[in-house]
N, CA, C and O atoms as a GROMACS GRO file, in nm:
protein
  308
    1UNK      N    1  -2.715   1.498  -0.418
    1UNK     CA    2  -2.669   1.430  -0.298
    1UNK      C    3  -2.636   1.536  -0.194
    1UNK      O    4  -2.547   1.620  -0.204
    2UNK      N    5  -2.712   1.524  -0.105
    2UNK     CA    6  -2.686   1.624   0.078
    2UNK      C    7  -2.528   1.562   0.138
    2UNK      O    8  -2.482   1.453   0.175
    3UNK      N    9  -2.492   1.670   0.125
    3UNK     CA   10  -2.345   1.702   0.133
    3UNK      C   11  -2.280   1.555   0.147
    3UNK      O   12  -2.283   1.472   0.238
    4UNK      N   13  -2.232   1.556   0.045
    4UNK     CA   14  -2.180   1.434  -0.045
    4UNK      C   15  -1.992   1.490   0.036
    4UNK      O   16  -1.926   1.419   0.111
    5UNK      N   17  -1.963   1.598  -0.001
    5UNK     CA   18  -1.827   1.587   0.011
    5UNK      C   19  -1.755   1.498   0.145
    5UNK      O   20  -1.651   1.436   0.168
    6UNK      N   21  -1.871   1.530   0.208
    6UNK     CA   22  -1.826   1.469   0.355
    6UNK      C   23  -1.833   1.324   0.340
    6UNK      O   24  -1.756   1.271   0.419
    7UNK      N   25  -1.901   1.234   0.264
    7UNK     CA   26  -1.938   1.147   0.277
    7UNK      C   27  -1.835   1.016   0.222
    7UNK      O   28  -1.744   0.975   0.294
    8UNK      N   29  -1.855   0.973   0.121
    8UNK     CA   30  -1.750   0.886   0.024
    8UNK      C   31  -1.694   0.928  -0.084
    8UNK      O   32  -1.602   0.864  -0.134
    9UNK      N   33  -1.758   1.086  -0.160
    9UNK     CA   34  -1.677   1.135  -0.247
    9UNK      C   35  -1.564   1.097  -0.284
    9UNK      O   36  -1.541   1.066  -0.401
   10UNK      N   37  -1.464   1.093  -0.178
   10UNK     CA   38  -1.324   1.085  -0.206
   10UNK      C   39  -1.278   0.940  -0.219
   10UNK      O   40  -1.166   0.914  -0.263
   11UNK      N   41  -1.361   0.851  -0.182
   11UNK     CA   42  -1.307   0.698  -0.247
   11UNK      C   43  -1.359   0.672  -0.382
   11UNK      O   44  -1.320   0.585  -0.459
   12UNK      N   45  -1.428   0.737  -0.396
   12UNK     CA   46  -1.469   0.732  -0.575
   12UNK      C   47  -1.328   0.745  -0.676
   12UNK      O   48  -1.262   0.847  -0.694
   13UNK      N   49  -1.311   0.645  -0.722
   13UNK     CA   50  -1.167   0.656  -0.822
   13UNK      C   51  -1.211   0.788  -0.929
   13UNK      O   52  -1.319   0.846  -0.940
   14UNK      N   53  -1.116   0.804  -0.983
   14UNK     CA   54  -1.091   0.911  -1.092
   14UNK      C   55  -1.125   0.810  -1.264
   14UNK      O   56  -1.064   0.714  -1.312
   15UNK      N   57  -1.202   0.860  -1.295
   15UNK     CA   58  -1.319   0.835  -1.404
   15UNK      C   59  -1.426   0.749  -1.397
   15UNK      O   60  -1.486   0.685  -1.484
   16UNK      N   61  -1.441   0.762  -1.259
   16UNK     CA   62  -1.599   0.721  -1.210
   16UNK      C   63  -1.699   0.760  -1.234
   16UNK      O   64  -1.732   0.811  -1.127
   17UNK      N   65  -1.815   0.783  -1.334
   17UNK     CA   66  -1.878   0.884  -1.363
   17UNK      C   67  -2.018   0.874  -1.226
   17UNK      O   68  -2.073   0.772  -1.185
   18UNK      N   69  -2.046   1.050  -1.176
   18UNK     CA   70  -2.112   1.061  -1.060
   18UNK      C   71  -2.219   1.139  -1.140
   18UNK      O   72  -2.203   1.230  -1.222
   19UNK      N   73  -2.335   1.078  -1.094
   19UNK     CA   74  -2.421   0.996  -1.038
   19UNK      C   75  -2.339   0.857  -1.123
   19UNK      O   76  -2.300   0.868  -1.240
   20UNK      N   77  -2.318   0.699  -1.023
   20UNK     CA   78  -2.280   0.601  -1.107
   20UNK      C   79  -2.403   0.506  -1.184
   20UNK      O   80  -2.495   0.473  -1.110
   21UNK      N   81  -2.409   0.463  -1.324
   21UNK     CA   82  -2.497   0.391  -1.352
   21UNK      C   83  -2.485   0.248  -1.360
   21UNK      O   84  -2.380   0.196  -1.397
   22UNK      N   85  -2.605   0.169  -1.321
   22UNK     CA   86  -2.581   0.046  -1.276
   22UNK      C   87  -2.553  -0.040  -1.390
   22UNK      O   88  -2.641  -0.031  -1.475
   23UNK      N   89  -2.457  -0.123  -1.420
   23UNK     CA   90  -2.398  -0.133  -1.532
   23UNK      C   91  -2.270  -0.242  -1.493
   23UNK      O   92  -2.177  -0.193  -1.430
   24UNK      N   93  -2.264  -0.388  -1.528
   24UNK     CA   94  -2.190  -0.454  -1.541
   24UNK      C   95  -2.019  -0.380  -1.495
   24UNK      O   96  -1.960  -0.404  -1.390
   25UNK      N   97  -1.981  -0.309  -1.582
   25UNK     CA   98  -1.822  -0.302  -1.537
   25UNK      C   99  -1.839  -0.164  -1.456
   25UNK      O  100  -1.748  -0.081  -1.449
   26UNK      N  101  -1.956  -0.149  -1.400
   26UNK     CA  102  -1.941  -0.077  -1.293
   26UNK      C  103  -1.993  -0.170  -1.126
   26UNK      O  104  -2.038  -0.103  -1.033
   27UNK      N  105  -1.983  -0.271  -1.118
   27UNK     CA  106  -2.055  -0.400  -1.067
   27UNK      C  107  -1.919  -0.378  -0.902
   27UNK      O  108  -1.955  -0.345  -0.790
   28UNK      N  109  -1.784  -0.405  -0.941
   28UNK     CA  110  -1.696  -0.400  -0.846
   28UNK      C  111  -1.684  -0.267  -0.755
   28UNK      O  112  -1.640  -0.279  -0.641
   29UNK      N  113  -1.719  -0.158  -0.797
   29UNK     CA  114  -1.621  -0.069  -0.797
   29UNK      C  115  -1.753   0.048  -0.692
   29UNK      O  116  -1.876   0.036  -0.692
   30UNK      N  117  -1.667   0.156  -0.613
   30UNK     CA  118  -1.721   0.220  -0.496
   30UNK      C  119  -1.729   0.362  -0.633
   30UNK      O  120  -1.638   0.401  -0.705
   31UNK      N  121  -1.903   0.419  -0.626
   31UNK     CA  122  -1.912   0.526  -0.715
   31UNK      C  123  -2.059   0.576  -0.649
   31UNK      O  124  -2.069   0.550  -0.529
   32UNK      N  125  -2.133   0.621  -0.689
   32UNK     CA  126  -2.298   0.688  -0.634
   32UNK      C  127  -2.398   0.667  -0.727
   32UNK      O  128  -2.441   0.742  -0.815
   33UNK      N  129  -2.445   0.495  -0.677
   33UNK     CA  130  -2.557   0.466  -0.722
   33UNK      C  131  -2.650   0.493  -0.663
   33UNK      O  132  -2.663   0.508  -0.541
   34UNK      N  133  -2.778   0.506  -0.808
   34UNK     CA  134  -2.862   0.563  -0.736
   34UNK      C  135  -2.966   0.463  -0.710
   34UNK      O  136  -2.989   0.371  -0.788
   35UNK      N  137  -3.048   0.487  -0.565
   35UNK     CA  138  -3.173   0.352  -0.504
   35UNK      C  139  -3.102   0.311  -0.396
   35UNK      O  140  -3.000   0.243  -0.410
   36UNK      N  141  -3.137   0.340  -0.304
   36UNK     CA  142  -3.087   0.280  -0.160
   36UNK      C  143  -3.182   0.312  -0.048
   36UNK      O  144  -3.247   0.416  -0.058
   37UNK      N  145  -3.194   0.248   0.040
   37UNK     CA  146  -3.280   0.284   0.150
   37UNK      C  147  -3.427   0.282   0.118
   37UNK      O  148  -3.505   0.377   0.121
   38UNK      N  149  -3.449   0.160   0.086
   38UNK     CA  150  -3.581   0.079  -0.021
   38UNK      C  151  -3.652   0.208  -0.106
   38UNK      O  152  -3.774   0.217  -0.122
   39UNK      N  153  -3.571   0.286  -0.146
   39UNK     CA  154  -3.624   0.384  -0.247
   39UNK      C  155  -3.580   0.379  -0.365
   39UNK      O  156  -3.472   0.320  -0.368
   40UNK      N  157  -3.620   0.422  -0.485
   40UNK     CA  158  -3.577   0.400  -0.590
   40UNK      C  159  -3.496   0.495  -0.659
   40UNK      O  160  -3.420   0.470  -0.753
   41UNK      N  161  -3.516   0.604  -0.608
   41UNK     CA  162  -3.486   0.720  -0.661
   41UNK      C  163  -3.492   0.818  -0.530
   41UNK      O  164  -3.585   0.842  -0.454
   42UNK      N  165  -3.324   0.877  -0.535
   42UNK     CA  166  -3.316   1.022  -0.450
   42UNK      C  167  -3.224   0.978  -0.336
   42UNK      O  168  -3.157   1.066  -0.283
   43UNK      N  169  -3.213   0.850  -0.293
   43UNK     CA  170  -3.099   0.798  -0.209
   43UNK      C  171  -3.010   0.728  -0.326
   43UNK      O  172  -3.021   0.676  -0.437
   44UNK      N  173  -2.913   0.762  -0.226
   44UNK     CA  174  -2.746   0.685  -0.342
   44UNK      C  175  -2.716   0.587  -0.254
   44UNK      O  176  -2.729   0.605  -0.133
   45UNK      N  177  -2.679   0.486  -0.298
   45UNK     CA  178  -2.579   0.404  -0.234
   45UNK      C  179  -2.405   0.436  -0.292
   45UNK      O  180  -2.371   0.520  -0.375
   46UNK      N  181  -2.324   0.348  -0.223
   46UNK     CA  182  -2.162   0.339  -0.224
   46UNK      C  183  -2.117   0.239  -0.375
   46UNK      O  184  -2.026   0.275  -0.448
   47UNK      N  185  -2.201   0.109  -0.400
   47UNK     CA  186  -2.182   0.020  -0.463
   47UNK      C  187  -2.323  -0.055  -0.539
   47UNK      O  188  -2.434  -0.049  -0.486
   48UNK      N  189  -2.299  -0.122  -0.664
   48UNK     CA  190  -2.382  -0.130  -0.752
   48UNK      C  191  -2.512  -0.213  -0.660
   48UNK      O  192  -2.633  -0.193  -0.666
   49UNK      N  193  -2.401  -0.357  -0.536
   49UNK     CA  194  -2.523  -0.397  -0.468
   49UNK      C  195  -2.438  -0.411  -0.346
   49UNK      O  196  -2.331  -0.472  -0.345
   50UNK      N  197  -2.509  -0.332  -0.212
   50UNK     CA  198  -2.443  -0.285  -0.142
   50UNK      C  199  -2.555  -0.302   0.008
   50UNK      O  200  -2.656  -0.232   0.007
   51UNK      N  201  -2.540  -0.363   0.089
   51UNK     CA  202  -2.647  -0.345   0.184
   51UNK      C  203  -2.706  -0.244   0.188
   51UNK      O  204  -2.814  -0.254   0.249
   52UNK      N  205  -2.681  -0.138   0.147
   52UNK     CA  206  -2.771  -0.008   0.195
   52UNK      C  207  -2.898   0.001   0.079
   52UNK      O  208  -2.972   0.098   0.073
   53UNK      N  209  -2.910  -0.125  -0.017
   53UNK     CA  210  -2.978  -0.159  -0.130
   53UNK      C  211  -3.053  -0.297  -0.064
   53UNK      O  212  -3.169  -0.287  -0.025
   54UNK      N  213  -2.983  -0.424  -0.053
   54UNK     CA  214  -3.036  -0.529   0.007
   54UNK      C  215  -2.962  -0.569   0.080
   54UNK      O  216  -2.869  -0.495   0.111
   55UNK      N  217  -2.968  -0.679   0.128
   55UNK     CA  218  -2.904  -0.806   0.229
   55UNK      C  219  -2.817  -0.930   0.207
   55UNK      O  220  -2.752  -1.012   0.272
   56UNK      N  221  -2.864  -0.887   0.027
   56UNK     CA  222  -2.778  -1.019  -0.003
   56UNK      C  223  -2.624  -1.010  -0.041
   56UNK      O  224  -2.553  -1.095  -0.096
   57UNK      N  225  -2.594  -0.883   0.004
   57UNK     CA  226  -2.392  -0.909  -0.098
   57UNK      C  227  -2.360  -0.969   0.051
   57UNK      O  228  -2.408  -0.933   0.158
   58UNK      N  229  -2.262  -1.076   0.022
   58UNK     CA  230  -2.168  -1.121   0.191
   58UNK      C  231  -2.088  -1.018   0.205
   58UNK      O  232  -2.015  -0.982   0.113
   59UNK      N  233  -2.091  -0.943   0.355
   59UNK     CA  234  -2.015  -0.858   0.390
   59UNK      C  235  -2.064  -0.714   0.383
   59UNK      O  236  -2.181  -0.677   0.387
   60UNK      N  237  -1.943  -0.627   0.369
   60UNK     CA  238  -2.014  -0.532   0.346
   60UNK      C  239  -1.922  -0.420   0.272
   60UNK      O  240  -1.801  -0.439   0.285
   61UNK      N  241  -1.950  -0.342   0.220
   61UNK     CA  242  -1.878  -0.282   0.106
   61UNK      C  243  -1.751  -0.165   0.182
   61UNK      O  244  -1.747  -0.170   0.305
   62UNK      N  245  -1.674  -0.088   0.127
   62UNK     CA  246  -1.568  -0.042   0.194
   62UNK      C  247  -1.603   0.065   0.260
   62UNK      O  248  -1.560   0.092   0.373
   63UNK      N  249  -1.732   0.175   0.159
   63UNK     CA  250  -1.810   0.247   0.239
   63UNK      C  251  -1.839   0.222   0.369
   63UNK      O  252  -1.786   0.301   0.449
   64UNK      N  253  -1.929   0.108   0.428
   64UNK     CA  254  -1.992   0.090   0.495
   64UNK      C  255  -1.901   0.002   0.622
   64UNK      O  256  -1.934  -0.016   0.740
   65UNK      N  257  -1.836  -0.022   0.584
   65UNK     CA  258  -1.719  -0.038   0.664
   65UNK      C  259  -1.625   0.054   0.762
   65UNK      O  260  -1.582   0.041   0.877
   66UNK      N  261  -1.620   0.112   0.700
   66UNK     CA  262  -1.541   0.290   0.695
   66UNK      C  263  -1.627   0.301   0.777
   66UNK      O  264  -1.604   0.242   0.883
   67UNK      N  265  -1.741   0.366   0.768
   67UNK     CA  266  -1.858   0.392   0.909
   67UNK      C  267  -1.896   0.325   0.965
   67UNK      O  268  -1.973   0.386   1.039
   68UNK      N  269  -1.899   0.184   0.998
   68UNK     CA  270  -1.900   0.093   1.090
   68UNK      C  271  -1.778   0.149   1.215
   68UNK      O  272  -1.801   0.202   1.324
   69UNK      N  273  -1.630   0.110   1.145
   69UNK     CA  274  -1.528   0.121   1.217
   69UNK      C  275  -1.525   0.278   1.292
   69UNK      O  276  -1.495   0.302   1.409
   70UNK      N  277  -1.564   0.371   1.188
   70UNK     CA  278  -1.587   0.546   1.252
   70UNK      C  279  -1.658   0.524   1.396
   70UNK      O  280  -1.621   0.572   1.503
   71UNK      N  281  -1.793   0.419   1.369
   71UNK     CA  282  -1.858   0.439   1.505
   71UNK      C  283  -1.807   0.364   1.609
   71UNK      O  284  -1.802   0.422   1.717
   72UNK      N  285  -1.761   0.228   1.604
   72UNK     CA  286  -1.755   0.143   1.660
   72UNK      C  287  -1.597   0.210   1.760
   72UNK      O  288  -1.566   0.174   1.873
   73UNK      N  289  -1.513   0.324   1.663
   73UNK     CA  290  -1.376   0.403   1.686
   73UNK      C  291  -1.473   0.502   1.825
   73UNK      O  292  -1.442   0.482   1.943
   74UNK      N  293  -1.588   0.607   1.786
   74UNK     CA  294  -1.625   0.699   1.864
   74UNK      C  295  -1.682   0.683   1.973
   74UNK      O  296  -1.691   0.773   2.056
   75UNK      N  297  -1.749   0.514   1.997
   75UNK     CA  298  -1.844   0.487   2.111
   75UNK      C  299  -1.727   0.395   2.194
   75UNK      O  300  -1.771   0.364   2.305
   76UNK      N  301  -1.597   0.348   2.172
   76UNK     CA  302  -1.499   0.337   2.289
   76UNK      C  303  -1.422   0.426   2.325
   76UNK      O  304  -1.382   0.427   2.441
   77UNK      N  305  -1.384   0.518   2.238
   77UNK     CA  306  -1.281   0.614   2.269
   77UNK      C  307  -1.391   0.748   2.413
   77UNK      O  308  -1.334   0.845   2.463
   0.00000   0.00000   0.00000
């Protein structure tokens, strides 16, 4: 992952295992799955199904939120 530290690293709870594998009781929870950005391999997403994967979770995950609000914070200020 291209510089990950900057990114969501730090909302990843403590015994999250990184890279996260897609896996039932890992289903809730913000970790670095891998397949995002209609690729299968080499992009991570935030969450097991996460818009940056498809269209269908309602809403949008805390990741993606977080940088929503970052931009939506930098283009009024």
């Amino acid at each position: 992952m291209v510089d990950f530290d900057s990114k969501w690293k730090k909302m990843i709870a403590k015994g999250i295992p990184v890279p996260t594998p897609s896996e039932k009781k890992y289903e809730n929870v913000t970790g670095l799955f891998e397949g995002g950005g209609y690729s299968a391999k080499g992009i991570f997403r935030p969450e097991m199904d996460c818009r940056m994967k498809s269209n269908s979770p309602k809403g949008y995950c805390s990741v993606c939120s977080k940088a929503i609000k970052e931009m939506i914070e930098f283009y009024i200020k």
